[in-house]
C-alpha positions in Angstrom: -13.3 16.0 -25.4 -13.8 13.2 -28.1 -14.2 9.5 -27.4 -14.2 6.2 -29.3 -13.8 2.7 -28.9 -11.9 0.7 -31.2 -9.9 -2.8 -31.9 -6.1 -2.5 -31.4 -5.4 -6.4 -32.8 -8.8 -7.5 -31.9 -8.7 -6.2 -28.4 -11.8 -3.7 -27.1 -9.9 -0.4 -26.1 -11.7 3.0 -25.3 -9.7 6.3 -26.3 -10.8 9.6 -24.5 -9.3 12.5 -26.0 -8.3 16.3 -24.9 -10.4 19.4 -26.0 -7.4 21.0 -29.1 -5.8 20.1 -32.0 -3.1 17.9 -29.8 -1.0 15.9 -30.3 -0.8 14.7 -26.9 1.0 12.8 -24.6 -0.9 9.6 -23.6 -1.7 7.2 -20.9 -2.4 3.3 -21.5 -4.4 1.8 -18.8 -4.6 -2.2 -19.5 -7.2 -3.8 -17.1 -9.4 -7.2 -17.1 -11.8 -5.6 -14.6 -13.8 -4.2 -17.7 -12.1 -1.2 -19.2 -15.2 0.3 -19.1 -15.2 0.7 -15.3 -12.7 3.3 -16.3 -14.5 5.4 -18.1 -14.5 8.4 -15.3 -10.5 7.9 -15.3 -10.3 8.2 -18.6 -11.8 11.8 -18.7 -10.0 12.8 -15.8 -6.6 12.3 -17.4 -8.3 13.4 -20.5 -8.9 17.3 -18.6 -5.3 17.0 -17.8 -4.3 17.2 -21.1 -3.6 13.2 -21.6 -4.8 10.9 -24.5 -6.1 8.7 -22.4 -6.5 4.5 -23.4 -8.3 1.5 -21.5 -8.0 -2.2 -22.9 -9.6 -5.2 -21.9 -6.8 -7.5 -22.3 -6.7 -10.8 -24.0 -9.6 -13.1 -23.2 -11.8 -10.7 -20.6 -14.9 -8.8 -21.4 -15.3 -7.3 -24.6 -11.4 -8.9 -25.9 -11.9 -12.2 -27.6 -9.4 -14.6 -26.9 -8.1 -17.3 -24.7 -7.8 -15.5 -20.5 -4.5 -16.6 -19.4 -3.3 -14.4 -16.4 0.2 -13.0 -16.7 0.9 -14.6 -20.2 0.2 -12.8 -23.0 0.4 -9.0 -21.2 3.9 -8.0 -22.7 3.2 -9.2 -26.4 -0.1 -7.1 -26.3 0.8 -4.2 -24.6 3.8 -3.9 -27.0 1.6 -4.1 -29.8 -1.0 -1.4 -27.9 2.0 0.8 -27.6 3.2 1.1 -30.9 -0.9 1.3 -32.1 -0.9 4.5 -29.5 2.3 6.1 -31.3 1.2 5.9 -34.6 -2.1 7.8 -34.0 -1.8 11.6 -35.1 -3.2 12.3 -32.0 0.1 10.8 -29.8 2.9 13.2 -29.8 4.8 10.0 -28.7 4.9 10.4 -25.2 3.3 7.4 -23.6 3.0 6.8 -19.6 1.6 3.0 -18.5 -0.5 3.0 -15.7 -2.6 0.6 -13.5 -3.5 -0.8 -10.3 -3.3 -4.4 -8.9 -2.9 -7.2 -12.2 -3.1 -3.9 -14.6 0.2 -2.6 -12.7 1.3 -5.7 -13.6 0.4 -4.9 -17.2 2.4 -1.5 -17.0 5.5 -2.9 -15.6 6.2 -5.6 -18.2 5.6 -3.1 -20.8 7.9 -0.6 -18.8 10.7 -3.4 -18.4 10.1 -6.1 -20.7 8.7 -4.0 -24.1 11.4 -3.6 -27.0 12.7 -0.4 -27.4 10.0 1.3 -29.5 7.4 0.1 -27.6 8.6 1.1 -24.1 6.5 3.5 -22.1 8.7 6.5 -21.2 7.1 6.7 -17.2 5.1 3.8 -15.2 2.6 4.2 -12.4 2.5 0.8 -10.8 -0.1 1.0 -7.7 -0.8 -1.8 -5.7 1.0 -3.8 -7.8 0.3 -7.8 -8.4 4.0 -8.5 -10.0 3.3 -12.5 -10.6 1.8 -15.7 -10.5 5.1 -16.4 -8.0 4.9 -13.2 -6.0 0.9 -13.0 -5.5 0.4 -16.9 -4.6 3.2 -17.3 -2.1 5.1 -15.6 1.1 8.3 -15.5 0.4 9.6 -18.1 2.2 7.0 -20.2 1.1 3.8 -20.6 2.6 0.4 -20.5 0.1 -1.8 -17.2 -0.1 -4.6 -19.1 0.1 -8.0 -16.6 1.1 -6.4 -14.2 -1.7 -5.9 -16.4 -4.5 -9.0 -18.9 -4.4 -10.8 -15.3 -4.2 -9.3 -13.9 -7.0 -9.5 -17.2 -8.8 -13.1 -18.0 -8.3 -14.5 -14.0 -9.3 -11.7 -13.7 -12.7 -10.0 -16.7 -13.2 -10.7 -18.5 -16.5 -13.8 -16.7 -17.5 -14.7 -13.6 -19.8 -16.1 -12.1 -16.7 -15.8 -11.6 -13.3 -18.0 -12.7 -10.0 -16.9 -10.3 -7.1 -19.1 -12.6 -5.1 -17.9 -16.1 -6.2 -15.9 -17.3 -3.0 -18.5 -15.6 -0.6 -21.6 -17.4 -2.5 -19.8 -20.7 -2.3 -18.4 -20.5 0.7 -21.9 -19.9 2.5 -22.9 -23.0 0.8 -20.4 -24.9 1.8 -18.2 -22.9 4.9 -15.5 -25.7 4.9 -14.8 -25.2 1.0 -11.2 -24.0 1.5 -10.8 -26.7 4.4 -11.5 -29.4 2.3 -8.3 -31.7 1.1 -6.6 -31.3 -1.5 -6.4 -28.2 -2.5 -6.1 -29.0 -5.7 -9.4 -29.8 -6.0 -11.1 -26.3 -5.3 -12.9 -25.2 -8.2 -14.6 -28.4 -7.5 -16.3 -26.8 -4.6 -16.6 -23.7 -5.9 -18.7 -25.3 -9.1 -16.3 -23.9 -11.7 -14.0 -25.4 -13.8 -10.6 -23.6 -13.6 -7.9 -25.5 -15.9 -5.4 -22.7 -14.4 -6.1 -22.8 -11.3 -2.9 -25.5 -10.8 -0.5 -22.9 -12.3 -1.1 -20.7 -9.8 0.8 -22.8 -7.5 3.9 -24.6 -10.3 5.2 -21.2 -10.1 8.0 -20.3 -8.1 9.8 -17.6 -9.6 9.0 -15.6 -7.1 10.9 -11.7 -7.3 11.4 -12.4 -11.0 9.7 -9.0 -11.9 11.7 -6.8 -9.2 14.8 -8.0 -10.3 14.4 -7.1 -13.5 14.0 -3.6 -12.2 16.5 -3.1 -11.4 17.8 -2.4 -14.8 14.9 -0.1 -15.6 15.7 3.2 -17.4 12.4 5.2 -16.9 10.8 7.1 -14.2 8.6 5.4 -11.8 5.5 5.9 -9.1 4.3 3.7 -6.7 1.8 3.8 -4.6 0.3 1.4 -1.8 -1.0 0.8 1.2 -0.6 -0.3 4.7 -2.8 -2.3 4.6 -2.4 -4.0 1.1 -1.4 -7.6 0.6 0.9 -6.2 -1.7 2.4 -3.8 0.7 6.2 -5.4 0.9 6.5 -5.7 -2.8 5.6 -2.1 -3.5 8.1 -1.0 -1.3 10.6 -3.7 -2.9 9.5 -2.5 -6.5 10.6 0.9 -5.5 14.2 0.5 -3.4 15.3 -1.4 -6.2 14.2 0.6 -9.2 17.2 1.2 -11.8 15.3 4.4 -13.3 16.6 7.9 -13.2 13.7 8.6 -10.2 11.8 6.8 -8.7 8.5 7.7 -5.8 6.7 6.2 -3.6 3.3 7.1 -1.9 2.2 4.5 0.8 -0.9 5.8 2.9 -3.1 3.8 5.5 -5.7 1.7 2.5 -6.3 -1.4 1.5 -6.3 -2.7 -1.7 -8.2 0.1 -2.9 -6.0 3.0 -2.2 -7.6 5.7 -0.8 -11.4 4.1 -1.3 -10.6 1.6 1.2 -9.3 3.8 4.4 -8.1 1.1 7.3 -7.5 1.6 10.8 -4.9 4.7 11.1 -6.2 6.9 8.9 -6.5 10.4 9.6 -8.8 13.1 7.2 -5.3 14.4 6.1 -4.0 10.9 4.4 -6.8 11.7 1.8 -5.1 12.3 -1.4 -6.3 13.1 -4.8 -4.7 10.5 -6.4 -5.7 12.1 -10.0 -4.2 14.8 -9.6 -1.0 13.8 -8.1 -0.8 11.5 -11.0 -0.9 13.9 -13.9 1.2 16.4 -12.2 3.7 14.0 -11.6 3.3 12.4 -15.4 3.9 15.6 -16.6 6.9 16.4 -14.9 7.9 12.9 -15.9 7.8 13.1 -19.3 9.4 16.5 -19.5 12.6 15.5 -17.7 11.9 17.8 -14.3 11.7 15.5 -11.5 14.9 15.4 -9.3 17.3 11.7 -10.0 17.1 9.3 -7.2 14.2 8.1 -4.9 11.9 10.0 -2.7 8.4 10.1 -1.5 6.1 10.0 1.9 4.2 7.8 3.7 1.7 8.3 6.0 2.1 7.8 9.7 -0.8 6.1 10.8 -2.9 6.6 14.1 -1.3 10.8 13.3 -2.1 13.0 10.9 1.6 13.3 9.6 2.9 11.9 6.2 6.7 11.6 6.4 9.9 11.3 3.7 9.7 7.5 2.0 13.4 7.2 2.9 12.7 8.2 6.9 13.7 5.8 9.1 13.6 5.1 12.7 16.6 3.6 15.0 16.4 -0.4 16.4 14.1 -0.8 19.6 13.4 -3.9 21.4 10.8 -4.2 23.5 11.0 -6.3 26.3 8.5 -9.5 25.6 6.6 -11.3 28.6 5.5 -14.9 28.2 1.7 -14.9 28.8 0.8 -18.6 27.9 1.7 -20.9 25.2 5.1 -21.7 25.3 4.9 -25.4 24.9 1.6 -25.1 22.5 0.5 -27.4 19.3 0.0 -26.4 15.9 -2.8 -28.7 14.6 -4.2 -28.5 11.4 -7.7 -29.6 12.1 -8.0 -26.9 14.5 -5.8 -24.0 12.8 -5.5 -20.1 14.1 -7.9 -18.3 12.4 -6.6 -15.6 10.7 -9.8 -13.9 10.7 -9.8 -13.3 14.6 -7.7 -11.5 17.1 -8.8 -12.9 20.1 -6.8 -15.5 22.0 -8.6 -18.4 23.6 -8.3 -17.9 27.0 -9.9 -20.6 30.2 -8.4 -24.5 30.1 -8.2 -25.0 26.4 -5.0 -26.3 25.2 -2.7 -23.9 23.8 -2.6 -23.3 20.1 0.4 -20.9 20.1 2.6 -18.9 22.3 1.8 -15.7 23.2 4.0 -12.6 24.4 3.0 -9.6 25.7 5.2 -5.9 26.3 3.9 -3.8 29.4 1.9 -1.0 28.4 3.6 1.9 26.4 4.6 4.5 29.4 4.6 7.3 26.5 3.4 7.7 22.4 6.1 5.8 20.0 6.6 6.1 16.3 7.1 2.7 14.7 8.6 3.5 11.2 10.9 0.9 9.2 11.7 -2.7 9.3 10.3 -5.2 11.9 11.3 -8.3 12.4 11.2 -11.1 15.4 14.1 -13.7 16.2 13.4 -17.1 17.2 14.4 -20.1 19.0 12.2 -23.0 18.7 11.7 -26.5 17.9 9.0 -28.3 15.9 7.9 -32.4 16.2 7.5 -32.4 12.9 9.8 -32.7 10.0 7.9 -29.8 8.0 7.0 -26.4 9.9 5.7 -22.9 9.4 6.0 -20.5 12.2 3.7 -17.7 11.6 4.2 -14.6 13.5 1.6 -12.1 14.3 2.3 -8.4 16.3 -1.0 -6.9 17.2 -1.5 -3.7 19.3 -3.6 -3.6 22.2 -5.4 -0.3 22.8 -5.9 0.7 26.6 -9.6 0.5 25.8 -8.9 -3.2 24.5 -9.6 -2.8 21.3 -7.2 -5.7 19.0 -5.4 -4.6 15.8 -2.9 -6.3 13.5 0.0 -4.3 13.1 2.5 -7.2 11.3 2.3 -10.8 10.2 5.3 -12.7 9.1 5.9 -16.2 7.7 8.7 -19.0 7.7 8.3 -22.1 6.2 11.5 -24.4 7.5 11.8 -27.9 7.0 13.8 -29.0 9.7 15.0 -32.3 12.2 12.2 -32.9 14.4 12.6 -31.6 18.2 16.2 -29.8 17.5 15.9 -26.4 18.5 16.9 -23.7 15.4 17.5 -20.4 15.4 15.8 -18.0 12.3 14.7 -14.5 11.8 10.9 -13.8 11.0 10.5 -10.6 8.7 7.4 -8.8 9.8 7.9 -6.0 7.1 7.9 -2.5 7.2 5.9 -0.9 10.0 4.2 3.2 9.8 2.5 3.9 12.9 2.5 6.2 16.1 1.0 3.7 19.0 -0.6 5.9 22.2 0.8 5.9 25.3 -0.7 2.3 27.4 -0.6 0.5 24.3 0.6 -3.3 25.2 2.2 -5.0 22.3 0.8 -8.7 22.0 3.0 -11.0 19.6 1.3 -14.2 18.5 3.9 -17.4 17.5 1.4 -20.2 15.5 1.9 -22.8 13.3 -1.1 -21.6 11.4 -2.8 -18.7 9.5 -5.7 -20.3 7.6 -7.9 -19.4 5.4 -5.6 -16.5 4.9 -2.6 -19.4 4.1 -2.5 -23.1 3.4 -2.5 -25.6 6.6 1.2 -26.9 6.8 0.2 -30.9 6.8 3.4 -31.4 8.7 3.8 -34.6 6.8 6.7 -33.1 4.2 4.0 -33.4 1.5 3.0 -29.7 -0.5 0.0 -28.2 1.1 -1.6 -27.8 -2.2 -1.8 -31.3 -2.9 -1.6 -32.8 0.6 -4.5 -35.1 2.0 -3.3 -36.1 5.2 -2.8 -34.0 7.9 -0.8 -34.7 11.6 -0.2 -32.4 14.6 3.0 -30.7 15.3 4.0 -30.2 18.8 5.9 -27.0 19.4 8.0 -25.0 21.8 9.4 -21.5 21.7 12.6 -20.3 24.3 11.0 -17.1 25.9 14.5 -16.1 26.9 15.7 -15.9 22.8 12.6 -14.2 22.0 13.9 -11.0 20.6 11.4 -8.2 19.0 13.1 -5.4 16.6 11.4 -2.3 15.9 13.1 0.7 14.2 11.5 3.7 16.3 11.6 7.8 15.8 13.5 9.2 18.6 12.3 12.5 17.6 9.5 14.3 15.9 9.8 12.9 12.5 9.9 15.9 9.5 6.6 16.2 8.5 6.0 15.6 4.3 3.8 16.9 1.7 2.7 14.2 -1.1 1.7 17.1 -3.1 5.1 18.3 -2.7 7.2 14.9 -2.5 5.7 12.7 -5.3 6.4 15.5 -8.5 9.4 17.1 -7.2 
């Protein structure tokens, strides 16, 4: 195998080529985590017969430039793309790939490029679609943990501090507390000029949209546990392409590096190898039309179809405390903790609780919890969170919705909470425990309750709340039967 690096219009961008002659198909891989973390990649997709490509993009690491996130990544990967099929060592054939903001950088190629420049496959995993889409819920409430991490380690340097938030946030633990928002990189001792665009977006779904008119093949690939989770499922149902896959297992963020609670050994997946496979079978026209895929049942060793779903199940919910509670800012529900405050302290939210599960139960497809409530306050979110109680006692978070409403104070109103898509076989004695808060923080914003935007709100008021028991309605979707069992090996390239 050769190697160079090189300048494609002034950007740093590694090539790793195949042992022969070629020409070859290739892979573009645009990153600004350093495309030199990518050097193993490279020469795996380089043994499977790829001409492989990394680029820092515009602005980050070895790239001069000005960094602006999400702004310049379709004029430059169009540019990259027609660079790559120009080479005597490109028979043409070009697949985008990436993870996180460099799926990003695949998709706008994939839906965005003109036609000469368009990638004939895309491999979005764990994709960050937008400014919109990463920053918000939704319905509305702020991403707040997330962003001012992401922000503080990339934003609006060459470089990147993993560390960032952590360091400045055990200097000063109330950082993200501190009001407004706006003023953040303040506390965190950086200046970050775009750290206000992050939150003038609101074209949230712009990206999936557009999908829907895509004409090329695509794989996607998630977790459970990602943030990201909903919109790689969304990316995929509505993808206009001729086929389209998707592989959700029970990760984080980092695929199958970052294993969460679930996992069996047999949801380990070589991801590089179900990658070329099914780029090869892309770009030679041999996967089947339509879309497919598995996902892994976690807490069992099974992977089942994408497209398996269970039928509705309502569990029937117990009021334990809480339902006259109040959502104060000052003293918001951590998001970091699963334990409820128990003893004489005034409640914080409402709490429901199933009986224990009298046999195992399959949770796979949509969850979702209808309300009736009312807020004292003119501005409300109502933050839902279904956590699983193990017979031992051990806590963990199964779902989490959000609904931002703006609404008459102390008039009851009726809404649905979307809790997403759930993949998981509970054991038989598990209690299901369903948390109803005004608040998620740091994970999101405080809701000030005073009508003004959390991001650049400095006052902040208490919002008494209460939730009718009786119109508390849970929906799971629930396998009746042994689901198939599924093969990702099988699934992804067929």
């Amino acid at each position: 195998m050769s190697a160079f690096t090189t300048s494609v219009d002034g950007l740093a961008t590694d090539v790793r080529l195949p042992e022969g002659p070629g020409p070859f198909p290739a892979v573009l891989l645009r990153t600004p985590y350093d495309r030199r973390a990518h050097r193993a990649e490279l020469r795996g997709w380089a043994r499977r017969g790829f001409a492989a490509v990394a680029q820092d993009v515009r602005g980050r690491h070895a790239s001069p430039g000005e960094w602006r996130p999400y702004a310049h990544e379709g004029t430059d990967g169009t540019v990259t793309a027609r660079w790559i099929r120009g080479r005597p060592w490109s028979d043409g054939r070009l697949v985008a790939a990436g993870a996180s903001y460099a799926a990003h950088c695949a998709l706008v190629l994939a839906l965005d490029a003109p036609e000469d420049a368009r990638p004939d496959a895309v491999i979005a995993a764990v994709p960050a679609l937008g400014i919109a889409d990463t920053a918000r819920e939704p319905s509305g409430p702020e991403r707040l943990l997330a962003r001012a991490g992401w922000w503080a380690a990339h934003g609006d340097r060459p470089d990147s501090d993993a560390a960032a938030l952590d360091k400045a946030l055990a200097a000063d633990p109330e950082a993200l507390a501190h009001l407004p928002l706006l003023d953040l990189p303040r506390r965190l001792g950086r200046h970050l000029p775009s750290w206000p665009r992050v939150w003038d977006r609101r074209d949230r779904g712009a990206l999936v949209a557009r999908a829907a008119a895509a004409r090329l093949p695509l794989l996607a690939v998630g977790g459970h546990h990602d943030h990201f989770a909903a919109d790689t499922f969304a990316l995929w149902r509505h993808w206009g392409g001729p086929s389209a896959r998707l592989l959700m297992g029970p990760w984080g963020h980092g695929l199958v590096a970052a294993p969460g609670p679930g996992a069996h050994p047999a949801h380990r997946v070589h991801l590089g190898d179900l990658y070329a496979t099914w780029a090869h079978r892309a770009l030679t026209g041999r996967l089947a039309p339509g879309r497919s895929g598995a996902v892994a049942l976690t807490g069992s060793s099974l992977w089942v179809p994408a497209d398996a779903e269970g039928t509705p199940y309502a569990p029937r919910l117990r009021p334990l405390r809480g339902t006259r509670f109040t959502a104060d800012p000052e003293h918001p529900v951590s998001s970091a903790v699963l334990s409820v405050p128990a003893g004489r302290t005034a409640p914080d939210r409402c709490v429901l609780v199933t009986a224990p599960l009298p046999r195992p139960l399959d949770l796979l497809g949509p969850a979702e919890l209808r309300l009736r409530v009312r807020a004292g306050t003119p501005s409300a979110d109502w933050f839902a969170r279904l956590v699983a109680l193990a017979p031992e006692g051990h806590a963990e978070r199964l779902a989490l919705g959000a609904v931002r409403r703006a609404q008459p104070p102390g008039r009851y109103e009726e809404f649905t909470v979307d809790l997403g898509r759930l993949a998981r076989r509970l054991r038989a004695g598990t209690r299901l425990r369903l948390e109803i808060a005004g608040h998620h923080f740091p994970a999101h914003a405080r809701n000030p309750h005073t009508g003004e935007d959390p991001v650049t709100a400095t006052r902040l008021a208490p919002s008494p709340r209460e939730v009718d028991p009786a119109r508390a309605a849970l929906r799971l979707s629930v396998l009746r039967t042994r689901p198939a069992p599924a093969d990702p090996a099988e699934e992804i390239p067929r």
